[in-house]
N, C-alpha and C positions, 0 to 999 in steps of 0.2 A: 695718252698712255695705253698699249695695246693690254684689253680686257684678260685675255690669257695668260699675260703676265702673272698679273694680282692675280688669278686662280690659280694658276700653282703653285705663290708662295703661299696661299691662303691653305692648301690643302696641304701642304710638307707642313707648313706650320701645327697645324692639328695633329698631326704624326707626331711631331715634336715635342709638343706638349707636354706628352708623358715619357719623354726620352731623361736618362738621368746624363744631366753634363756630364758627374766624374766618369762614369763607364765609355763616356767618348774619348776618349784620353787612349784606352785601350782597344776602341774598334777600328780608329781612325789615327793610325801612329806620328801620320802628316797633322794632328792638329794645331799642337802648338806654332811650328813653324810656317805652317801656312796661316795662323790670325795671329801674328807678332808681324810691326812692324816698326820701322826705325822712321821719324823724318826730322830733321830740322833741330837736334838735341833730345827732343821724345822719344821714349820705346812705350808702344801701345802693344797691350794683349788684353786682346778679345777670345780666347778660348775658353774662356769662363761664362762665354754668352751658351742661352738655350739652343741655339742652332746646331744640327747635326751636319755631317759634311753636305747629307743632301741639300739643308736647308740653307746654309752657306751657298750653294750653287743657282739655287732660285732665288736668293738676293739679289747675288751678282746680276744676275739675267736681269733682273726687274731693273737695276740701274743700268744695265744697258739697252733695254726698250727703252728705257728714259730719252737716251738720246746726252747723257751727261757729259759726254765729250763735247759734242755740238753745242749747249747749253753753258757747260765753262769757257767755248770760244766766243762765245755771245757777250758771256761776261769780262770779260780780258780785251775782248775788241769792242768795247765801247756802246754796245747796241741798246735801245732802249727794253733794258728786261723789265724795267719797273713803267708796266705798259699800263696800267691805271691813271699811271703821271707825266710818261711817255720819257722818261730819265733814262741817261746811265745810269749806272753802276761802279763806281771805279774804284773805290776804296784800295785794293790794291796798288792804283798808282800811285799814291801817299807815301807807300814806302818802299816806293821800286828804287833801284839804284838810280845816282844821276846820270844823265844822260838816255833815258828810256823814252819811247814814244808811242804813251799812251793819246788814244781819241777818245772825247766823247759824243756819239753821233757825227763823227766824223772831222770833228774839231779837234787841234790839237792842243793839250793840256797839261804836259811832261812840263813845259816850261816855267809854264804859271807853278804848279808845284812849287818847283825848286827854288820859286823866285820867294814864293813865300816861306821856306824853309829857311831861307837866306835869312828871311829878314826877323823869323824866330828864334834862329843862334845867336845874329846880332846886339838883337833886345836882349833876351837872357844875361848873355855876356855882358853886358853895359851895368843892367840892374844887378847883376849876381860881381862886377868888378867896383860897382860905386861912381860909376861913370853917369848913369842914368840917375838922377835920386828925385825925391817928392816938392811939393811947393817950398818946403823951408829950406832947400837945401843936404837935408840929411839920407843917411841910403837908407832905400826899402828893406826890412827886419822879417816881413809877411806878406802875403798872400793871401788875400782871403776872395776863392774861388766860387761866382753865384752860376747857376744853373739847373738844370732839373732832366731827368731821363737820361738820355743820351751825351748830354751835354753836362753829366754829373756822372754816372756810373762807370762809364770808362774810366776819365782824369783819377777820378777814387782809387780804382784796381789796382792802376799805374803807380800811384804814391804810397798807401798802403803797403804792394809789393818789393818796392826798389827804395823807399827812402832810409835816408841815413837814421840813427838810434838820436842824433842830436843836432839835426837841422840846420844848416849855417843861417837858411830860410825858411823860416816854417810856411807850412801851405795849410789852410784851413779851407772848407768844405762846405755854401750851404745849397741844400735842393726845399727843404720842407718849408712853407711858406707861414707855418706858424712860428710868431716873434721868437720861442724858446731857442728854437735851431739857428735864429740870426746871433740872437744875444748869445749864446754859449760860444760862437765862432768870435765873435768881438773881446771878448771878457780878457782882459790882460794886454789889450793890443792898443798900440801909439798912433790913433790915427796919423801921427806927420811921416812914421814909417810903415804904413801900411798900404799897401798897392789892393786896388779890388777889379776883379778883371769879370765880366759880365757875358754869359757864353748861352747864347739862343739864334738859330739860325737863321729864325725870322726875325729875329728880336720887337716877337709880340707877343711870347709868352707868359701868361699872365702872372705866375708864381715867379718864375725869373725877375721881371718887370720891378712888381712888389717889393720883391727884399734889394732888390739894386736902388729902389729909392730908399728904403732904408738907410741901407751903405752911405748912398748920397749923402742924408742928412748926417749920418756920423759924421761924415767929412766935412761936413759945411760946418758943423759945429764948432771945430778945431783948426780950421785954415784957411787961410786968406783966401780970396777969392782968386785969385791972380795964381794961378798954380795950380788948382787944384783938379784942372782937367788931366794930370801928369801922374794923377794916382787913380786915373779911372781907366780902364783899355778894354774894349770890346771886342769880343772872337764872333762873327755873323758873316751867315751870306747875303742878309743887307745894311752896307756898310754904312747909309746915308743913313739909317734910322740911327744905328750905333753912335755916330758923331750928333745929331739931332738930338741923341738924349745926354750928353754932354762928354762924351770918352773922348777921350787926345787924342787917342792912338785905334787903330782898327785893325783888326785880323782878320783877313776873309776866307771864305772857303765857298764852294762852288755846291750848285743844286742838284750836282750828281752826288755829291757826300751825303748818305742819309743819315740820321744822328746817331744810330745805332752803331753804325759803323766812323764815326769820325773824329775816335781816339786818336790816328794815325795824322789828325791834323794840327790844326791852331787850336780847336779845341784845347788839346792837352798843352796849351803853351805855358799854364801855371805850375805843370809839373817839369814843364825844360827848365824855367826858372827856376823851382826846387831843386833839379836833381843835377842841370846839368846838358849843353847841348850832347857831350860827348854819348853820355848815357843813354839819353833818348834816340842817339843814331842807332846805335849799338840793338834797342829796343826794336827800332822801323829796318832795320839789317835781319832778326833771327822771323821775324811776319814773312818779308820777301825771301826767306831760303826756305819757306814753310808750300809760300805762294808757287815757289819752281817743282818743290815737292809735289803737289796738286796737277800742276799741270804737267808733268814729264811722267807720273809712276802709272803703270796699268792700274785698270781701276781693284785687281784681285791683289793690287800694294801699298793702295792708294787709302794714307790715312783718315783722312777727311770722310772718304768713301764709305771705308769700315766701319766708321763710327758712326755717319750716318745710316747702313743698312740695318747694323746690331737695332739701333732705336725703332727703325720701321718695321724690323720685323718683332719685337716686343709689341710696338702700338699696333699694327694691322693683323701681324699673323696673330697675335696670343692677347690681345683685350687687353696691354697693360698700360694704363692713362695714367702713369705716373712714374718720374726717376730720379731720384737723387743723386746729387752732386755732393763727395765731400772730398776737399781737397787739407793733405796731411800737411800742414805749411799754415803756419801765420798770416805768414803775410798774401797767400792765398783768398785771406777770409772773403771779402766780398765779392769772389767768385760766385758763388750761388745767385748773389741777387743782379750781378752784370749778366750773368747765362739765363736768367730769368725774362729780362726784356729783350735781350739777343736774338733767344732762340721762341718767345712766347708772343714777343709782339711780331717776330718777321713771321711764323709759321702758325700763328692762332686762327687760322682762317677756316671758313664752311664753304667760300666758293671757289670754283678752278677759274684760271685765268681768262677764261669764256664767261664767266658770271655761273655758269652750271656749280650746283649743287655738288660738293665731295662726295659725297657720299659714304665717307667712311671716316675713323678717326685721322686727325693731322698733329697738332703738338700735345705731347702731353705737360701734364703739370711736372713744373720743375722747382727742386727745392733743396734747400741744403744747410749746412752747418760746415764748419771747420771740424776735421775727423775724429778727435778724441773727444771735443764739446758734443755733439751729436750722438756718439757713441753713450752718454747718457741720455741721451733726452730719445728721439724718434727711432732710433736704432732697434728699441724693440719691437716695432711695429715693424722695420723690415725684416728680421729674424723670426717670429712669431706669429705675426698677423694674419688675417685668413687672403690680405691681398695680396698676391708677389709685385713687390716694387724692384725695376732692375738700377743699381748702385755703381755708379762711376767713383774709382779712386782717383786723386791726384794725387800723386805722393812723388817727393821731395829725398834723395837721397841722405842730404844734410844738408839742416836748414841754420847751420853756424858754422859751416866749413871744417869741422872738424865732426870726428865720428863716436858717438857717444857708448857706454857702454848697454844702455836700453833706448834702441833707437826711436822715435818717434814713426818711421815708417814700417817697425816690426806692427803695431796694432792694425795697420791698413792691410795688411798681409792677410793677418790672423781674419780682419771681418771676413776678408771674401773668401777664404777658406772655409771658414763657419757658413758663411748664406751658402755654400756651396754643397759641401757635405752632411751640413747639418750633424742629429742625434735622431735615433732612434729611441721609441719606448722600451724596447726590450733593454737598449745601452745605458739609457738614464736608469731604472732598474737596478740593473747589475753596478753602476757605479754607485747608489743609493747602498745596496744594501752590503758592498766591500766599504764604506763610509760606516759600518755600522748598523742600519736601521734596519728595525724591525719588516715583516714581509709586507706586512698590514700596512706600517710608514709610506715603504718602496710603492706597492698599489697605489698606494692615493699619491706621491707626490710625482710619481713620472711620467704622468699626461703633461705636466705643469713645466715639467722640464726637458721636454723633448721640443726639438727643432725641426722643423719639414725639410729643411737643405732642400735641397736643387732650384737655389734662386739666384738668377745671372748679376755678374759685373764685369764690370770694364775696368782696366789698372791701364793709370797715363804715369808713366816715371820719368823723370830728369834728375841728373846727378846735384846738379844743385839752380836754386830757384835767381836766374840771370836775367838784363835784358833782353839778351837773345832768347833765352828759354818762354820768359813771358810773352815776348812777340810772337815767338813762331805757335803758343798755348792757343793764344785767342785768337791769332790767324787760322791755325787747325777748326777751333770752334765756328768761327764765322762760315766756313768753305762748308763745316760743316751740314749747318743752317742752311746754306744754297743747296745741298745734294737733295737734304731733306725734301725743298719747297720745290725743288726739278720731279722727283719722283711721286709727291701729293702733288703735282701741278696746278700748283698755286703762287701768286705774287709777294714774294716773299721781303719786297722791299718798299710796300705801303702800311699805313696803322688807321685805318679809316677808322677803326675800332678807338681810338684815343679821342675821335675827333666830336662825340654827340654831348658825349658827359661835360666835354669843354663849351660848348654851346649853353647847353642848359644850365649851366652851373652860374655864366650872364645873368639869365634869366632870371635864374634866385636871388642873387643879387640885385636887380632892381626890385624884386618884391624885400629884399630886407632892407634897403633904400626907401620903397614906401612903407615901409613898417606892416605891412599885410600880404598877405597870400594873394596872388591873383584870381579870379574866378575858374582858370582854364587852367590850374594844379591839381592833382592828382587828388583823393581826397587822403590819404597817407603821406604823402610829401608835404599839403598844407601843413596838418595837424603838427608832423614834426616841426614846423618852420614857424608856426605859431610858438610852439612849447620855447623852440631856443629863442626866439622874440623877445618870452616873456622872462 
């Protein structure tokens, strides 16, 4: 990344600093319509970010030193971006149309797709027509989905988002490896109708692992032996362990899918069962008119693009290591903690793809709430607080098809209006003391009620929250994440970071095996391990 670059968005940035958004509105008549843009069902506007038209222009610039054209061909053709592991990248092929001819490293992989897409409408349909049924003969009722990270927060999002109010099949959820979260998913359910489907790519995840023997023993407990592989089915890209630990059925997916990214596979096969193949085409159809978005719009249209520079230039130009996410939609909710590992494990990095030191900040903290929940709870620390955190909407035109008299998306409105404009002391004052209060009241309580305004957000809208709408949300997000980790040049498709505390965590383990600390524990690690011991 040429050093100039980052010096001049570094130095507009400090300019900007003390620029007020609303007065850019009138210095700069082009703004709205140049940071609005359309793709895929979303209208995004970014004109509510800190950046002034200059600082908009040395974004732009910075993402094209990037080389982010070159960079998205890299990732669309197959090349090993995830160069720590020497991997594609292809998650887009997942849900390219049929007939598409994606390579990974040169190999070609379109087919294998579709071959397995085949054979997840097929299933669905068999189990979801009664065709398919359990050891007794009877049809599957549930779903009870084990996995963790990746292989649990997408499928979630998905269901969450698009299921019906009264399930033909219910799909239940577990990642947490403590019993509470197995048992609360079981509680009510038949084992002879219960499918449990076991999704780890290695499948040697050890939280995964743990509650799939759980599962196991439910089922052993309740059904003949002779059948009961036929409520077990494994999603892995090693299929020999999956059948080894006793699944029927096996759904693979390949070592260029990282988990973060492989919603758009067999992963989510619990939720074509719930929802439906139809559904889920619908869902991998609005990703890929997200993905032509991406690669066809100049980058000064380019949604993904925007929304990645608005972030870089808060994180690099203006010190802000932090951004919340709240999206105005229910079924939204677990957007925050999907955008969490998304964009925190692909981008949490300190070195550039050379092992060199960043040297500067790269992701920041990400966090959120569902819009009017949050709006009690942390909302005052971003209107108040001495830190400017910059506020992504997601808002939802109507979230029941019909349009109500006080919309749910008029509060998302009103927030970013407020962080924007805020309240003066002088206004809190004079609205104190037309209220009535005394001078002496007004004095004291309008520090208390004055707002700094000029703090950025981002508004993402769609008319209403669709398959399509959800694919092309988190296709946006994901393309995102890649602009991001092209412009910090960093590997945005490794988690070495996941990898020590899984290690050691073994290790603890044979010391609670032997019932003592080892000599070569920490002396704070022992003493804990002692106390839970005893």
């Amino acid at each position: 990344m040429p050093h100039a670059a980052w010096t001049e968005l570094e130095a507009v940035a400090r300019r900007d600093a003390d620029a007020c958004i609303l007065d850019q509105f009138a210095a700069d008549p082009d703004r709205l319509s140049r940071m609005t843009v359309d793709a895929a069902g979303l209208h995004l506007d970014l004109s509510k970010q800190s950046w002034t038209r200059a600082g908009f222009d040395v974004a732009l610039a910075l993402a094209r030193a990037a080389d982010i054209e070159g960079r998205r061909a890299a990732l669309f053709g197959g090349e090993a971006i995830n160069s720590t592991e020497g991997r594609a990248v292809l998650h887009p092929a997942l849900r390219a149309p049929a007939g598409a001819d994606f390579h990974a490293l040169g190999d070609a992989v379109s087919a294998e797709v579709e071959a397995v897409r085949d054979q997840m409408r097929d299933y669905a349909h068999a189990v979801r027509s009664s065709i398919e049924t359990g050891a007794t003969g009877r049809a599957f009722k549930a779903v009870v989905h084990i996995g963790i990270g990746g292989s649990d927060l997408g499928p979630r999002l998905i269901w969450d988002a698009l299921r019906p109010l009264d399930p033909a099949i219910d799909v239940r959820f577990v990642a947490n490896v403590d019993p509470r979260d197995m048992a609360e998913a079981l509680i009510g359910l038949d084992p002879e109708t219960t499918l449990v489907v076991v999704v780890s790519k290695t499948f040697t995840t050890q939280e995964t692992l743990a509650n799939a023997e759980v599962a196991k023993a439910w089922l052993a407990a309740a059904l003949p032996a002779e059948g009961m592989d036929r409520h077990f089915i494994g999603v892995t890209a090693a299929p020999e362990r999956a059948a080894a630990f006793g699944c029927g059925r096996v759904f693979g997916f390949s070592d260029w899918v990282g988990g973060r990214y492989s919603l758009w596979s067999a992963v989510s096969l619990s939720c074509v069962i719930g929802l439906g193949w139809d559904v889920f085409q619908a869902f991998l159809d609005g990703a890929a008119e997200l993905d032509r978005h991406f690669l066809e719009a100049p980058l000064e249209a380019n949604a993904p693009v925007l929304l990645a520079l608005a972030q870089i230039y808060n994180v690099d130009g203006l010190r802000r290591p932090a951004r919340t996410v709240a999206p105005y939609a229910h079924g939204l909710r677990r957007l925050p903690a999907f955008l969490q590992q998304l964009e925190m494990e692909s981008n949490g990095k300190r070195v550039r793809r050379d092992g060199a030191p960043v040297g500067r900040p790269t992701c920041p903290v990400v966090f959120g709430e569902p819009g009017t929940n949050g709006q009690h709870a942390f909302f005052q620390q971003i209107h108040q607080g001495p830190q400017v955190v910059p506020a992504e909407f997601v808002i939802v035109a109507s979230t029941d098809g019909q349009t109500s008299e006080s919309p749910l998306w008029s509060n998302a409105l009103a927030q970013g209006q407020a962080l924007m404009q805020g309240k003066t002391e002088a206004q809190a004052h004079a609205e104190l003391i037309a209220s009535g209060a005394s001078e002496a009241e007004a004095d004291r309580l309008a520090p208390h009620k004055t707002f700094p305004g000029n703090r950025p957000s981002t508004a993402i809208l769609m008319d209403r929250l669709t398959p399509q709408t959800l694919g092309a949300l988190i296709a946006l997000y994901e393309h995102k994440t890649f602009v991001e980790g092209v412009i910090w040049d960093i590997n945005s498709f490794d988690q070495w970071g996941v990898e020590l505390g899984k290690v050691l965590a073994k290790a603890v383990l044979k010391d609670v095996a032997a019932g003592a600390p080892s000599p070569d524990l920490d002396p704070s690690t022992a003493a804990l391990l002692t106390r839970l011991l005893a």
